[in-house]
C-alpha positions in Angstrom: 110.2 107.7 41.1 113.1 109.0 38.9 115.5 110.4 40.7 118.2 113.9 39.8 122.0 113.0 40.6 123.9 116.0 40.8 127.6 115.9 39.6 130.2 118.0 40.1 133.2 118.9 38.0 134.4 122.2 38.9 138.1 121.3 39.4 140.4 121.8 36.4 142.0 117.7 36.4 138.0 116.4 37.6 136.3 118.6 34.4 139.1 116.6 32.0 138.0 113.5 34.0 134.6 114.9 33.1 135.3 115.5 29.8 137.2 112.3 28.7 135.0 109.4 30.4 131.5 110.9 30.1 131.3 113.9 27.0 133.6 111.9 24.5 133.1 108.3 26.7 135.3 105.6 26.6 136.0 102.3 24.0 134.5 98.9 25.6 137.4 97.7 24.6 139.7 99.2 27.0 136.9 98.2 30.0 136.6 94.6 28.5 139.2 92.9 30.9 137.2 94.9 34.0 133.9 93.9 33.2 131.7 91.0 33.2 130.2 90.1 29.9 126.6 90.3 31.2 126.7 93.7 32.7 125.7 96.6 31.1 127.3 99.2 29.8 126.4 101.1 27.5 122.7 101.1 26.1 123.1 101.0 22.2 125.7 99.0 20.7 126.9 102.4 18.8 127.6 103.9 21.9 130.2 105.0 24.3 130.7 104.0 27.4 130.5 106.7 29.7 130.6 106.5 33.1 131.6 108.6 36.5 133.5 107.4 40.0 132.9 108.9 43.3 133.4 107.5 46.6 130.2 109.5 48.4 129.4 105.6 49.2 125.8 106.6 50.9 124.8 108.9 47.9 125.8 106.7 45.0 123.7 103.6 46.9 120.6 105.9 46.1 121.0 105.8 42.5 119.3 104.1 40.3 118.8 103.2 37.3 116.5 105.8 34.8 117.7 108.3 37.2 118.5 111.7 35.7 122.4 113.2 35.9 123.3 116.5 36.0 126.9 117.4 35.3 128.0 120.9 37.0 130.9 122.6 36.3 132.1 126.5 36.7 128.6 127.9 37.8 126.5 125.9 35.0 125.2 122.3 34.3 127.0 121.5 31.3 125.7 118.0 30.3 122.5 115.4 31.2 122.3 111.7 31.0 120.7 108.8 31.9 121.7 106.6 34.6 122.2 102.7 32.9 124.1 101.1 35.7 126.0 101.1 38.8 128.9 99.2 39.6 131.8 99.1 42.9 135.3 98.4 41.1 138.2 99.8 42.9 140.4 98.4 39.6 138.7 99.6 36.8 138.8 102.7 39.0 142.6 102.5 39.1 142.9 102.3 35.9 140.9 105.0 34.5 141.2 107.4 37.3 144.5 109.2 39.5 144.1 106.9 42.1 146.1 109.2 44.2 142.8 110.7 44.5 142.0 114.2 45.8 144.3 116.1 46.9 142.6 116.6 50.1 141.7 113.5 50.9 144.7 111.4 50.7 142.4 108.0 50.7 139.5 108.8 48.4 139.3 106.1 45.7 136.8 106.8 43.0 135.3 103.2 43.0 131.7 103.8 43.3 130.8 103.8 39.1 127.8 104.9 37.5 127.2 104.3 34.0 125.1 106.1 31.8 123.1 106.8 28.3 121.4 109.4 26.1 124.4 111.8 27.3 123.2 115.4 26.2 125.0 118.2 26.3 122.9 121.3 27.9 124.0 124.9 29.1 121.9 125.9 32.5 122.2 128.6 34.6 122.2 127.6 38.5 120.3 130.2 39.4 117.4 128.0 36.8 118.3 125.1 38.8 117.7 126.2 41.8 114.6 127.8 41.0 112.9 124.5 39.7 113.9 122.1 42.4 113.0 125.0 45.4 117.1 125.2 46.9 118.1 128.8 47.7 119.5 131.2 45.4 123.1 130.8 47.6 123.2 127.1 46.9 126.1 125.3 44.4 126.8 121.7 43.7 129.6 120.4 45.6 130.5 116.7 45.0 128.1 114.0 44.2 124.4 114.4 45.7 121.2 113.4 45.1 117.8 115.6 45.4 115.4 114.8 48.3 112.5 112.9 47.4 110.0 115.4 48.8 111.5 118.1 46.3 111.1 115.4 43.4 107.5 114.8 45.0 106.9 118.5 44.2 107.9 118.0 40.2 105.7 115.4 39.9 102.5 116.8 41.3 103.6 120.2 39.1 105.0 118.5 36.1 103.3 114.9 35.9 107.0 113.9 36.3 110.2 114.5 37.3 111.5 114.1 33.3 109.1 116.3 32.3 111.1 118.9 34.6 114.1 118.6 33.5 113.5 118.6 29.9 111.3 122.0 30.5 114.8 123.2 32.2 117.2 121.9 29.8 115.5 121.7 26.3 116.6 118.1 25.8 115.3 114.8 26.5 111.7 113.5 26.9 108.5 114.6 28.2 106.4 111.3 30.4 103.1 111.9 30.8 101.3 109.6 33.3 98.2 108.1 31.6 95.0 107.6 33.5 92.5 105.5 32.0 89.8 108.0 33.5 91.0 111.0 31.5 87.8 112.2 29.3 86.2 109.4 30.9 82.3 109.6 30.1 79.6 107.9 32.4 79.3 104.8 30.1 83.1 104.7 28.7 83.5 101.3 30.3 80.6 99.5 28.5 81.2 97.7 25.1 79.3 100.5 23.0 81.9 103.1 24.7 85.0 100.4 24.5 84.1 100.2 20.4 84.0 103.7 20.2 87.5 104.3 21.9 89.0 101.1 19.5 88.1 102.5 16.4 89.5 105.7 17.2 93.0 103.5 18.0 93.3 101.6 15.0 92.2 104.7 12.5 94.8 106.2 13.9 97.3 103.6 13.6 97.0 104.1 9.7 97.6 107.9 10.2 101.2 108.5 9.5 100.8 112.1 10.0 99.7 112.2 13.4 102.3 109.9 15.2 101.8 111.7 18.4 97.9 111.1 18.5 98.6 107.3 17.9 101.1 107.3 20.9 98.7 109.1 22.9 95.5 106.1 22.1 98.3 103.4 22.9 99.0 104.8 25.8 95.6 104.8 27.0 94.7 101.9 25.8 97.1 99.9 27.8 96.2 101.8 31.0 92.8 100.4 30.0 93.5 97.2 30.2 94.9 98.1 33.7 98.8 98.8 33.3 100.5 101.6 34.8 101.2 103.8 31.7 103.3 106.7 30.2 103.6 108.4 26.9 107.1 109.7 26.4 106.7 112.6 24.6 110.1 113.7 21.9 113.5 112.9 22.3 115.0 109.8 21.2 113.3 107.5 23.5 110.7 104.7 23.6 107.1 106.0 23.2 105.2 104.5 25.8 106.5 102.8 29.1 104.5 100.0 31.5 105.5 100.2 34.9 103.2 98.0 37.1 102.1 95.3 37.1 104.9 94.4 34.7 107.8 96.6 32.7 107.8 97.1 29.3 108.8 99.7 26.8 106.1 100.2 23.5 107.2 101.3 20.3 104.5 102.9 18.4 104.8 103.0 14.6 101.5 104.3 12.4 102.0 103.3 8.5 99.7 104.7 5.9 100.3 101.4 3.8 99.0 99.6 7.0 102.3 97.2 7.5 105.7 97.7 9.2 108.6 96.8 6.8 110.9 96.4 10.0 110.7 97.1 14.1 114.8 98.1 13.9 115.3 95.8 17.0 118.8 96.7 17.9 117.2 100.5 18.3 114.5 99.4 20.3 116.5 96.8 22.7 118.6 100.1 23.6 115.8 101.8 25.0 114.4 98.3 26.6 117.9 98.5 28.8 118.2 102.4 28.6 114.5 102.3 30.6 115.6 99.0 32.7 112.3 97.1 30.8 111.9 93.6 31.2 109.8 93.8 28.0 109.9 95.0 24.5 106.3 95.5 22.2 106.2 97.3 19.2 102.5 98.2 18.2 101.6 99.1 14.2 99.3 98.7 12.1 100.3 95.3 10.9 103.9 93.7 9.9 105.6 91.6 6.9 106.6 88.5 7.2 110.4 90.4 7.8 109.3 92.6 10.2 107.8 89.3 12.2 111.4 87.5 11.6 113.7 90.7 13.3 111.4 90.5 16.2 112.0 86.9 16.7 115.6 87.2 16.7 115.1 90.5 18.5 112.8 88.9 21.1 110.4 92.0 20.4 106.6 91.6 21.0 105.0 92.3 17.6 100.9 93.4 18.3 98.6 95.2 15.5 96.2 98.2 16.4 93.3 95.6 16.1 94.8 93.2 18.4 95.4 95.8 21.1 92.0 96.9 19.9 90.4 93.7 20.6 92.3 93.4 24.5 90.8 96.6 25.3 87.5 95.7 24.4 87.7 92.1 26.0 88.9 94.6 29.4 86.2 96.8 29.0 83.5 94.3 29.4 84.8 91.4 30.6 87.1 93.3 34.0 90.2 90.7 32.1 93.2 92.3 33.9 96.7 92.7 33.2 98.5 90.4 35.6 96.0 87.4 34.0 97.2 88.2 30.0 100.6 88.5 30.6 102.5 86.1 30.1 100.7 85.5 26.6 100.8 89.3 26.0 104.8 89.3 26.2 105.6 86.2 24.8 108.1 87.1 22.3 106.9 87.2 18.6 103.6 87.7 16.7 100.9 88.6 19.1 98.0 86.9 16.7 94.9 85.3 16.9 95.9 82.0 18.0 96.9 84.3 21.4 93.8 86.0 21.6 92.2 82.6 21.9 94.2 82.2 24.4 93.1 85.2 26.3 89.7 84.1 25.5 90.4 80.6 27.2 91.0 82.5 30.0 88.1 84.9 30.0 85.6 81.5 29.9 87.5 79.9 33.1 86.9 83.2 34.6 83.7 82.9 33.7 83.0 79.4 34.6 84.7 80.8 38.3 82.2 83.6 38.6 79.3 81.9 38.0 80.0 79.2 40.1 80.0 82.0 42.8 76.5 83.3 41.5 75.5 79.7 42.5 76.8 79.8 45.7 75.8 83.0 46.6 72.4 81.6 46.2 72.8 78.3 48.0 73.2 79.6 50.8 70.7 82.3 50.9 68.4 79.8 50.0 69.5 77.5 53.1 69.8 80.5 54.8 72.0 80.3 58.3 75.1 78.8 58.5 76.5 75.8 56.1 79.6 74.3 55.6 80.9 73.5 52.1 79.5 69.9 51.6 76.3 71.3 52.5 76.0 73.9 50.2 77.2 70.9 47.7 73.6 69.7 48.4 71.5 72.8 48.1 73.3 73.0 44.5 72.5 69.7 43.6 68.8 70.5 44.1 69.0 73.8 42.4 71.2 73.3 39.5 70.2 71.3 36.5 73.9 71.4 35.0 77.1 70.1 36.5 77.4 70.8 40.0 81.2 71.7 41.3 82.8 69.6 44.0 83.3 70.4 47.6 86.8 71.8 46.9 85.8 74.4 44.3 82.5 75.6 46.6 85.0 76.0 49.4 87.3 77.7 47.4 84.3 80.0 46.2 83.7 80.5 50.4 86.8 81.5 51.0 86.6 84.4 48.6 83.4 85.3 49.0 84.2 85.7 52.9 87.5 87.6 51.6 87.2 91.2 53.9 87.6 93.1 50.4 84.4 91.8 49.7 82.4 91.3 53.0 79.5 89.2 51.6 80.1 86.3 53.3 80.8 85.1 57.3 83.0 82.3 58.0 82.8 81.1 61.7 83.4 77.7 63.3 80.0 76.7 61.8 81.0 77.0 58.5 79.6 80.4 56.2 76.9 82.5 56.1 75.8 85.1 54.1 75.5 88.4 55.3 73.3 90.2 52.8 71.2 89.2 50.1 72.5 87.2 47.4 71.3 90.1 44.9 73.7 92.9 46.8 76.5 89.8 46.7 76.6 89.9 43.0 76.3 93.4 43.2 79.5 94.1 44.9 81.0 91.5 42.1 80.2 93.2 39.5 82.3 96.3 41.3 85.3 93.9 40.4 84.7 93.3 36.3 81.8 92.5 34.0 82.5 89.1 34.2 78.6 87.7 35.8 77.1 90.1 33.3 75.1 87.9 31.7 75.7 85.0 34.1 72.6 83.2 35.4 70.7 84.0 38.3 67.5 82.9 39.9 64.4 85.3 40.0 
């Protein structure tokens, strides 16, 4: 959950502090010698480095990074960032700081450094502040705190998210709505007539330059399809959609009326990758020339077309593919094209092979009925089945998982397994887990 930092600047020699190493930030060059070369700084190459030191050692250990700061000074918030990074360096602190620290407190070294991006300027009344995040009208920032987590629990459930808060208070920044890939969700939307339906609409769109935001809004549903945590990220300079779970990503969406991307702009889009803490990058279009495909290999973007994204949706819909089993083909940097989609498809036919293997099972053993072990079952198959029968290692395998408590269909005891219902409720409570024995065969 994003988190609010509140920062306060109120005396005259902290507001200059606040002034010169966070409004106007500071030259890499002068933090060079301090810094290792692989931490980050600054977001975008363009950019200053801005950055704030405070020695509230058990607040600043609760920041993190996408974490929203609020810069308070003389009965306002004056600016709003994004925290980037957080870093404990009593020298670079010396140096950019009067280490003779505040005046009532002899020792206080500001070493504790946060770092930050998409600094924004923003004039808000406390009073505002105060209202949104539920603190009484009497309270005022002193010194660097961070807002309880049941307070930010409250923005979410009445904003959809804690950014979507702010930005309503401050007028800058972005809007993240969290995508649910039940919203407008008809009784049939997850069979392939429906998931057809919902891909058409995604790559028309994707050709539609005048509706960006629809186009944002379809990608970001169509990857919470396929089973990823999802956000649109509505305005601001910012990414367009964000994957959280089961992996990080930030997705650029670009619709072209002439149907190709001339260029991704990878340095652009690698800022928001760090400014969003993204372990992936994926910019989705329409299609790309040959240029656009070169930047992204240099870029190490994720290139993938409408009909591409199309085509994983629909292979979710009726085949149950999840994220966590595509990804690592899904992010491999480059051109997500068809010889990737073949590879998805390699892995939807071992799924397949795996869950009708399970069908056979299921009905080995209600066959032998009572208890076997997995070399007997091995012999009910070899009676039943006219194709290839699995080993003992794969039916145990199968026994193992069909005696998982998540799916209860199955008893393992010291006799081996036993089935507890019918094989015809068995595949039933499969088919609550993907479409994948649709179509798989099963005895009358």
């Amino acid at each position: 959950m994003v988190g609010i930092v509140i920062i306060t600047a109120s005396r005259d020699d902290v507001y200059q502090d606040y002034l010169r190493t966070v409004k106007e930030g500071l030259d890499l060059a002068e933090l060079t010698e301090y810094l290792p070369d692989d931490f980050t700084a600054r977001a975008d190459d363009d950019e200053s480095v801005r950055l704030w030191g405070t020695s509230v050692v058990h607040t600043w250990q609760k920041v993190e990074h996408g974490d929203i700061a609020l810069f308070y000074h003389d009965g306002r918030f004056v600016g709003q960032a994004r925290v980037l990074s957080t870093r404990e360096d009593p020298a670079l602190a010396t140096h950019l700081f009067d280490i003779d620290g505040d005046p009532q407190d002899s020792e206080t070294r500001w070493e504790y450094l946060t770092f930050f991006t998409d600094f924004e300027e923003i004039d808000v009344e406390l009073a505002d502040f105060n209202d949104l995040v539920g603190y009484n009208p009497d309270f005022y920032p002193q010194g660097f705190t961070r807002v309880a987590d049941t307070r930010l629990d409250r923005l979410e459930r009445e904003y959809d998210s804690v950014e979507t808060a702010i930005t309503e208070l401050t007028d800058v920044g972005s809007k993240v709505h969290t995508v649910d890939d039940d919203d407008d969700e008809s009784e049939d939307d997850h069979d392939p007539v429906a998931a057809k339906s919902f891909t058409q609409q995604l790559v028309t769109a994707s050709t539609n330059g005048d509706e960006p935001a629809q186009f944002e809004q379809l990608v970001a549903n169509a990857f919470a399809r396929i089973g990823f945590d999802a956000q649109w990220v509505e305005g601001g300079d910012d990414t367009d959609v964000q994957l959280t779970s089961p992996a990080s990503a930030v997705v650029e969406v670009k619709a072209r009326g002439n149907g190709r991307l001339q260029s991704p702009d990878g340095t652009r889009i690698q800022g928001h990758q760090e400014a969003r803490g993204a372990d992936h990058a994926v910019v989705v279009a329409p299609g790309f020339t040959p240029a656009a495909i070169e930047d992204a290999n240099r870029s190490g973007l994720v290139l993938l077309t409408a009909e591409r994204l199309a085509a994983l949706v629909e292979r979710a819909e009726t085949y149950g593919v999840v994220p966590e089993s595509i990804a690592d083909v899904l992010f491999e940097p480059g051109a997500f094209q068809d010889d990737r989609l073949d590879e998805v498809d390699d892995l939807i036919g071992e799924r397949k092979g795996a869950a009708e293997q399970l069908v056979a099972v299921l009905e080995a053993l209600e066959r032998g009925g009572g208890w076997h072990t997995a070399s007997e079952v091995h012999y009910v198959l070899v009676g039943m089945l006219d194709t290839e029968v699995p080993d003992t290692d794969a039916i145990e395998q199968s026994l193992v998982l069909l005696a998982h408590p998540s799916l209860g269909v199955v008893e393992r005891g010291e006799q081996g397994y036993r089935l507890v219902t019918s094989a015809e409720n068995g595949i039933d409570v499969l088919r609550q887990f993907g479409g994948l024995i649709e179509g798989v065969r099963t005895d009358e």
